[in-house]
C-alpha positions in Angstrom: 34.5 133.6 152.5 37.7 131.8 154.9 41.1 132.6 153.8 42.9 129.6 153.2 45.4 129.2 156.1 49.0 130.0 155.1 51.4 127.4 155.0 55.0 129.2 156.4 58.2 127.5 156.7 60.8 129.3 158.9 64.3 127.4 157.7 67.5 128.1 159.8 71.7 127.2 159.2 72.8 127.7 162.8 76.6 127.2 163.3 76.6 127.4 167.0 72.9 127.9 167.7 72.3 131.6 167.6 70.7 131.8 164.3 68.2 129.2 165.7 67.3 130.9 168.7 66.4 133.8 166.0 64.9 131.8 163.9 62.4 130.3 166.5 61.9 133.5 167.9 60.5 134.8 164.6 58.3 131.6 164.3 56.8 132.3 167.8 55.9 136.1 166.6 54.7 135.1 163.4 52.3 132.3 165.2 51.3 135.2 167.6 50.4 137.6 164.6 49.0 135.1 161.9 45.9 132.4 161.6 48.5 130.0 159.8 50.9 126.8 160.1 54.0 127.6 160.8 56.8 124.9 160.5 60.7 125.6 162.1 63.3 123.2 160.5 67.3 123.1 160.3 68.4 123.5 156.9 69.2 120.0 157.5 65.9 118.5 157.8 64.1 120.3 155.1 64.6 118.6 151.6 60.7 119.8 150.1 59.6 123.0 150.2 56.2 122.4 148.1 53.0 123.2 150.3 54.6 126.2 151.3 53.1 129.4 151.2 56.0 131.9 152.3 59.8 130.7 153.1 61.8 132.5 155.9 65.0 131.5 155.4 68.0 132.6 157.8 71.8 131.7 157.9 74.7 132.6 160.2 77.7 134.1 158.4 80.8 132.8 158.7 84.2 134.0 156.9 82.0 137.1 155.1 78.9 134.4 153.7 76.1 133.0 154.4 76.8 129.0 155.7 77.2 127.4 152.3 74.1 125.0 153.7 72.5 127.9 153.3 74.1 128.8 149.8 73.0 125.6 148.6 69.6 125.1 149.8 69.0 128.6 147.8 70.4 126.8 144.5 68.3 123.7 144.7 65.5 125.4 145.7 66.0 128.4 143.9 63.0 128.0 140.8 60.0 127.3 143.8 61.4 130.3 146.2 61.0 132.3 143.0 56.9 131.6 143.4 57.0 131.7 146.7 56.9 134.6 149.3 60.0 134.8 150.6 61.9 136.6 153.9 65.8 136.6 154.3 67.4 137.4 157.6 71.5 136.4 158.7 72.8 136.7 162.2 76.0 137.9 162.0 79.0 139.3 164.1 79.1 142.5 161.9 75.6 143.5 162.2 76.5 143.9 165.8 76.3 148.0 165.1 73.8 149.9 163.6 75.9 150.5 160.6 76.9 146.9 160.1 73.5 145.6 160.4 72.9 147.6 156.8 76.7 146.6 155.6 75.1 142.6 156.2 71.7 143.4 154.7 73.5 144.7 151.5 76.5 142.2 151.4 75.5 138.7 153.5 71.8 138.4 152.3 72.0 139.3 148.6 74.7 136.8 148.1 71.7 134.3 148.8 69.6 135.7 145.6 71.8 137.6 143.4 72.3 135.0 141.2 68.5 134.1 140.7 67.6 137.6 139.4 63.4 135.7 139.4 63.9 135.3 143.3 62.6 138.8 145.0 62.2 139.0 149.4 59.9 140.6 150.3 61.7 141.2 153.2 65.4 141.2 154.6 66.4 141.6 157.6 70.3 141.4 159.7 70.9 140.6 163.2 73.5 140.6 165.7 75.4 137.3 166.7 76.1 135.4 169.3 80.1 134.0 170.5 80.2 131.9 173.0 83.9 131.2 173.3 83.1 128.2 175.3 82.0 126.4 172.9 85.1 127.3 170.3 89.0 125.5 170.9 91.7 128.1 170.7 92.4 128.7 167.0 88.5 129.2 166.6 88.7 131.9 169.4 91.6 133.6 167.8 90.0 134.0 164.7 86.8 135.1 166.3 88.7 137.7 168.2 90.1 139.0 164.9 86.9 139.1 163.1 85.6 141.2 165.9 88.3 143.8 165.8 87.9 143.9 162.1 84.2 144.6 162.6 84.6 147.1 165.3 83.0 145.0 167.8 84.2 145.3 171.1 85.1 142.8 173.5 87.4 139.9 174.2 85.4 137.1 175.3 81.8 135.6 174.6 79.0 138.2 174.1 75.4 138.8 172.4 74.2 141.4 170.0 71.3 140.2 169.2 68.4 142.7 169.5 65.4 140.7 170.4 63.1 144.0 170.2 64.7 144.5 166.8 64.2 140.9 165.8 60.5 140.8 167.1 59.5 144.1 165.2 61.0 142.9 161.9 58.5 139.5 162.2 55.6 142.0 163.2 56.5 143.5 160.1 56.8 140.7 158.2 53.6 139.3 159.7 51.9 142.6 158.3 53.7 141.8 154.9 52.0 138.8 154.8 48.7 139.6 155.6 48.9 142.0 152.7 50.1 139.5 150.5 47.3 137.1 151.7 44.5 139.5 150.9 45.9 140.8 146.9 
């Protein structure tokens, strides 16, 4: 007998376009691992989430929280992610080290479904950002520079910590999660 085909939905909030390079990037492994639809929206474009199977949702963080896009998509759509398998991942200056990449998992991404104690990922995951200072005016960059000493990341200018071999092995995992959850 045919499994169904799985219906995913990989749903970004990109600020500057980081967390969508991310979150197309885990649609391209998940399409590479899967027999399933996958469908790769801004938070902006997505106002049903029926017909979906499993939800990866991912926000940039800005000031300490997920994009409050983000924030809100989770409220309205908080009773269907509850029956729904669900994936969490933020991009995030302070997951740019080891150690903040847990310090983002356990702060950013619970703020998303603490409130909804019905709502349980399956999977979270935190990533590095991106700052690309041309694209920020001054104040912007001053504030970006102090967020970055705060967090211990080095640097004075535009840089990239995102891991794409950590960001590819978390949707392989995720990929097997779903399999899994295909089959029970």
């Amino acid at each position: 007998m045919d499994t169904p085909t799985q219906e995913i939905l990989v749903v970004y909030s990109s600020g500057y376009g980081a967390t969508k390079e991310v979150a197309e990037e885990i649609a391209h492994v998940l399409a590479g691992q899967l027999e399933c639809n996958i469908t790769t929206k801004s938070i902006h474009e997505c106002d049903d989430i029926n017909g979906y199977d499993a939800i990866v949702l991912g926000s940039s963080i800005r000031a300490d929280k997920p994009l409050a896009n983000a924030r809100d998509f989770f409220s309205i759509h908080r009773h269907h992610l509850g029956q729904k398998k669900l994936a969490l991942f933020v991009v995030s200056i302070t997951a740019a080290t080891p150690e903040g990449v847990e310090i983002a998992k356990r702060d950013y991404v619970t703020q998303l479904h603490d409130r909804y104690p019905w709502v349980s990922p399956m999977s979270v995951a935190a990533f590095g950002g991106k700052v690309d200072f041309t694209k920020l005016n001054p104040v912007m960059q001053s504030l970006v520079r102090n967020v970055m000493k705060e967090k211990g990341v080095g640097g004075n200018g535009s840089f990239d910590a995102r891991n794409w071999d950590d960001i590819r092995a978390w949707a392989k995992k995720l990929a097997f999660q779903l399999k899994l959850s295909q089959i029970s």
